[in-house]
C-alpha positions, -999 to +999 in steps of 0.1 A: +471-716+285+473-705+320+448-725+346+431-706+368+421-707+406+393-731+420+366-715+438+367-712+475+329-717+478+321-752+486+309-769+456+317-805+446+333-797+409+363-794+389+354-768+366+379-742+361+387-715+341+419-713+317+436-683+293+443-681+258+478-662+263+479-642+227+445-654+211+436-649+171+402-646+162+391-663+134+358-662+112+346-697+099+324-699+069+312-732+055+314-739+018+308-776+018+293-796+051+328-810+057+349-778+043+361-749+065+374-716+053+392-693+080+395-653+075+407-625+098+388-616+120+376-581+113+355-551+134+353-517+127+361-489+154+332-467+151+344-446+175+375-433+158+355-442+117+391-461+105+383-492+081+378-521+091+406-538+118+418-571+111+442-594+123+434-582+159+454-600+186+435-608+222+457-611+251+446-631+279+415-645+258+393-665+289+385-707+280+359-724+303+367-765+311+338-786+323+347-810+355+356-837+332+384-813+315+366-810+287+358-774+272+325-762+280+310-759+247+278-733+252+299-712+276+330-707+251+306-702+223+289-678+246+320-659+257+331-661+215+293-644+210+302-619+235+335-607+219+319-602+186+290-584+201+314-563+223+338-558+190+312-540+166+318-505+187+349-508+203+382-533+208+371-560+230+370-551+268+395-583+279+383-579+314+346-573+310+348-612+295+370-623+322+343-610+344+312-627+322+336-657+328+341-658+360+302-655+371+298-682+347+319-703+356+303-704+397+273-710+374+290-743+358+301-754+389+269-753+410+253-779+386+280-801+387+279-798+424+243-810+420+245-837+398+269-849+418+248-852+450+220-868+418+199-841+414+187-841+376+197-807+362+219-797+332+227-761+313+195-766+289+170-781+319+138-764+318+107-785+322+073-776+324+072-766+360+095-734+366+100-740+399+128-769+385+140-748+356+178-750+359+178-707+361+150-705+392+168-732+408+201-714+408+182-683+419+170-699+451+202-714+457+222-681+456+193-659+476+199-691+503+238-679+501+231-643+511+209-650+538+235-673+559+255-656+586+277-646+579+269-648+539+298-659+517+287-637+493+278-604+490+242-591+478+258-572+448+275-603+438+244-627+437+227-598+418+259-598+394+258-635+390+223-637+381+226-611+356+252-630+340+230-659+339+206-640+326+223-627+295+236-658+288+206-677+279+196-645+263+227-648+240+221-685+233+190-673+218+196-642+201+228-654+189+216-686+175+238-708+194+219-735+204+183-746+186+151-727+202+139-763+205+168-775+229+153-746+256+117-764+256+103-733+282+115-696+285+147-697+309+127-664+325+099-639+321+109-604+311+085-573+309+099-537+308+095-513+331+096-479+335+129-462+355+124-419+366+161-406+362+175-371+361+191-361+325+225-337+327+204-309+322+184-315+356+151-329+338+130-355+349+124-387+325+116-421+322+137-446+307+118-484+292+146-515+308+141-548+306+142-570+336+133-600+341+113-624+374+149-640+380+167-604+389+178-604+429+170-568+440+203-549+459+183-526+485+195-486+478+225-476+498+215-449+522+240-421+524+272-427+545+282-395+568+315-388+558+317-399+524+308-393+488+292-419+459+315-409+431+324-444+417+330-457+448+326-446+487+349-418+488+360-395+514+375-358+512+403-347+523+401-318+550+427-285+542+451-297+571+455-331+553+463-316+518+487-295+541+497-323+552+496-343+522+516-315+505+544-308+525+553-349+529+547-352+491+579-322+488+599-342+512+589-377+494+621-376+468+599-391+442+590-361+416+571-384+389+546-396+419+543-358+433+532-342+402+509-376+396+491-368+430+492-327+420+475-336+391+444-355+406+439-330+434+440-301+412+418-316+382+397-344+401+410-364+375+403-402+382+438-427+381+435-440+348+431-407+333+462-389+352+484-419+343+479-422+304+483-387+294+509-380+269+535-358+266+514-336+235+484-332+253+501-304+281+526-291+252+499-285+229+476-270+255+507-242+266+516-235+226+477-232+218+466-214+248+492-189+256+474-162+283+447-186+296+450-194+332+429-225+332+430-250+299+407-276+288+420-307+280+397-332+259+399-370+277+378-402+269+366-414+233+384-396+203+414-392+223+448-413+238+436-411+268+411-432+290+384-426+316+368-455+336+337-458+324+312-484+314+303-472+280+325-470+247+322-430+238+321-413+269+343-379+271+350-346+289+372-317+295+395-317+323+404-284+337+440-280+340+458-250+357+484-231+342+505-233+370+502-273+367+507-274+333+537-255+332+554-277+360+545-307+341+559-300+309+592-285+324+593-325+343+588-339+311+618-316+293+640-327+318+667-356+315+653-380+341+619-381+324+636-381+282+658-411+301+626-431+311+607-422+275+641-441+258+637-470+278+597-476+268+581-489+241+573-455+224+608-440+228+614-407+230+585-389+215+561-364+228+536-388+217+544-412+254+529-413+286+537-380+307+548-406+338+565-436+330+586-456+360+622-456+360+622-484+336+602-465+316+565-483+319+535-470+324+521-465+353+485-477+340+484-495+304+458-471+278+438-487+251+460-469+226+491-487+239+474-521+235+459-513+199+496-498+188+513-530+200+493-549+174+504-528+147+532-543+132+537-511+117+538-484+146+574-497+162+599-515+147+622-511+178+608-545+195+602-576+182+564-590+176+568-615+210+570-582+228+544-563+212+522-590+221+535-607+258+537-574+276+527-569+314+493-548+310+495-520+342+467-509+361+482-489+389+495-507+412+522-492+419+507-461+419+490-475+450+522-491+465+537-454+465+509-438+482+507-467+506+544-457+516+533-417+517+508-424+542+534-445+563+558-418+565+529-392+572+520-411+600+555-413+619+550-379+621+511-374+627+504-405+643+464-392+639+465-391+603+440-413+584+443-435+554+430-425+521+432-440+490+436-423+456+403-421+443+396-396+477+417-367+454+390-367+434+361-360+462+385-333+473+393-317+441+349-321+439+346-305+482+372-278+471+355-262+442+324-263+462+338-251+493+356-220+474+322-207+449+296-210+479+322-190+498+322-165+470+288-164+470+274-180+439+244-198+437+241-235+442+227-243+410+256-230+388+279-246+415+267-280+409+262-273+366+298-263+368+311-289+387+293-319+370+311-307+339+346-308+354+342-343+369+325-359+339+294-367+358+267-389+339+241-383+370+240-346+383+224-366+417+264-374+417+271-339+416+240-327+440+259-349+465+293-331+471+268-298+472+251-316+503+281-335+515+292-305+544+251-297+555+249-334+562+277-342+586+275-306+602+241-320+609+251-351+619+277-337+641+253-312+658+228-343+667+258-362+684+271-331+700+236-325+714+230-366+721+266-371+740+257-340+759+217-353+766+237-385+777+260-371+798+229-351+818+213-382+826+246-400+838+247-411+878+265-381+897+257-354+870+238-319+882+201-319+882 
């Protein structure tokens, strides 16, 4: 087990949070009251309809210890719950639990901080008055957090934290983990209620959602001149940037990373996506589609390659150029890149990554990657320590290389502004835009059209890079006409 950081937020406790290194889950079923038996662990992937999966290794498995040192029983059970919840659709998400974990463990922490200082609360206190239930109390206590200046915490993460409260007492519950008489009054009120959202198609409907009196409400953003919402704050790049961009990217010397940043900006796909396509994906696309300039390429559920994305089964078609496609599979014919594929855990097959590092691993770890090294079956080339200890990418380096583009962009254009990767795929979005209104077609097929490259759950996402240049040419007109209002009613200016 690995221990992991205390909390920086002053609370009087000890309790930490540890890791199961290579963790296998276990069923227990009692025969007798004294007599375990243990079985594999088994789920079945839905999403691919295999059998059932069993003997499924967990890396970095998250273990919660009380002040004293001693596990904390309701919260491992409630992590365990989680996992088994988590695996009836899909392989357990390792870092949605680490998540879970952490906001529980700021939980765990907060009433130890209070008992120390003798106040009478526990993980089951809920008396008759709510106002000294354990949950309202840590409500207050975090909405007191947010409103210090400055606040060390964020809004979203208060929200986050209750949540995770939240759903933990609901999992108690649901889940049978502790007795309904232990919880003597309801943790919280729910009701439903009723949310308007736009479907794909552009139609208006309400959804039913539960929420409860203990949720902390995050006031809606209000748009941010310059940038896009598309998973993040993003800003596009202008044409004499991607110039820019372009011609430093030739003079770079590092092909793998210029034809990793080609790819983004000419499909708007997102990091994680570029960086765990495979070899067969782009061959197959060229031998299947031999005269078609642009070719769809299937990513997400059903396929090899991931999206970020909160569900299980999301997927869509990227739109790959010709042109693109053609210079990728000529860099992955080529010695430098079969050198790399004989150095990674695949080998030399068409079934690897596209861009592997010069010690051939991946630049971002896919879910296929993790579910192959379980299979005792799929390499025999490395031994089962290394199918199951293996550093788990997730870009990084991808971002140390563009941190070193931007450096050498700006000993040259000393004006140049930082980006970060993401921003490819609000320019790919600004682009498309940009090049169909100037050919005249109509807004509404525009933003149909570009909802189904990008993958876009919400067409408001989409609506957004439609309205993203009439806003800040707006914008821009006000302060052009307020700098010059100002200016006529500075001392010493004509009358």
């Amino acid at each position: 087990m690995s221990k992991g950081n205390k909390s920086k937020e002053p609370l009087n406790s000890s309790a930490h949070l540890s890791t199961i290194k290579t963790f296998v889950p276990q069923r227990v079923t009692y025969d007798e009251p004294n007599k375990a038996t243990f079985a594999p662990y088994r789920f079945t992937d839905y999403k691919i309809q295999t059998s059932d999966i069993e003997d499924g290794i967990i890396r970095d498995f998250p273990v919660l210890f009380m002040g004293n040192g001693e596990p904390w029983d309701l919260g491992n059970l409630y992590l365990m719950w989680k996992m088994s919840e988590m695996a009836l659709y899909d392989p357990p998400n390792v870092k949605t639990l680490h998540t879970y974990a952490n906001h529980l463990l700021l939980y765990r922490r907060w009433i130890e901080h209070n008992q120390s200082e003798g106040g009478v609360v526990h993980d089951l206190h809920f008396p008759e008055d709510a106002r000294e239930r354990v949950t309202y109390r840590y409500r207050r206590y975090l909405l007191r957090q947010i409103r210090k200046t400055p606040p060390p915490i964020s809004i979203g993460v208060a929200k986050a934290r209750m949540s995770t409260v939240v759903a933990f007492y609901r999992g108690l519950i649901s889940g049978g983990l502790v007795e309904e008489s232990r919880i003597q009054n309801p943790a919280y009120e729910s009701k439903i209620a009723g949310i308007p959202v736009v479907t794909s198609l552009g139609l208006k409907r309400i959804i039913e959602v539960e929420t409860t009196d203990l949720s902390i409400r995050k006031p809606s953003r209000e748009s941010d001149p310059g940038f896009l919402s598309d998973g993040g704050k993003l800003r596009p790049l202008s044409l004499s940037e991607q110039k820019i961009i372009s011609t430093a990217l030739s003079e770079y010397g590092n092909r793998v990373f210029e034809l990793i940043m080609l790819t983004a900006l000419t499909t708007g796909a997102r990091k994680q996506t570029t960086c765990t396509l495979r070899v067969k994906h782009i061959r197959e696309l060229l031998e299947k589609n031999k005269s078609k300039n642009e070719l769809l390429l299937k990513v997400g559920a059903g396929t090899s390659v991931d999206v970020k994305t909160k569900g299980n089964n999301k997927f869509y078609r990227l739109h790959v150029p010709r042109q693109l496609a053609e210079m990728l599979i000529n860099y992955a014919d080529s010695a430098d890149a079969v050198a790399r594929r004989k150095k990674s855990f695949y080998g030399n097959v068409d079934d690897n990554y596209l861009f592997l590092t010069e010690e051939g691993s991946p630049y971002y770890t896919s879910k296929a990657e993790i579910r192959d090294r379980q299979n005792p079956s799929y390499s025999t080339r490395i031994s089962m320590k290394d199918r199951v200890n293996f550093s788990i990418k997730t870009g990084k380096a991808v971002n140390n290389l563009l941190g070193r583009l931007i450096k050498s962009i700006k000993l040259k254009h000393a004006g140049f502004s930082k980006f970060q990767f993401h921003d490819t795929r609000a320019t790919y979005g600004m682009n498309f835009v940009r090049y169909y209104i100037s050919k005249g077609y109509s807004p509404d097929a525009i933003v149909e059209q570009l909802r189904i490259r990008m993958g876009h759950n919400n067409i408001q996402t989409t609506y957004g890079y439609l309205s993203y240049d009439k806003e800040n040419e707006l914008i821009s007109a006000l302060d052009d006409a307020y700098d010059a209002y100002l200016f006529a009613l500075s001392p010493g200016s004509a009358e």
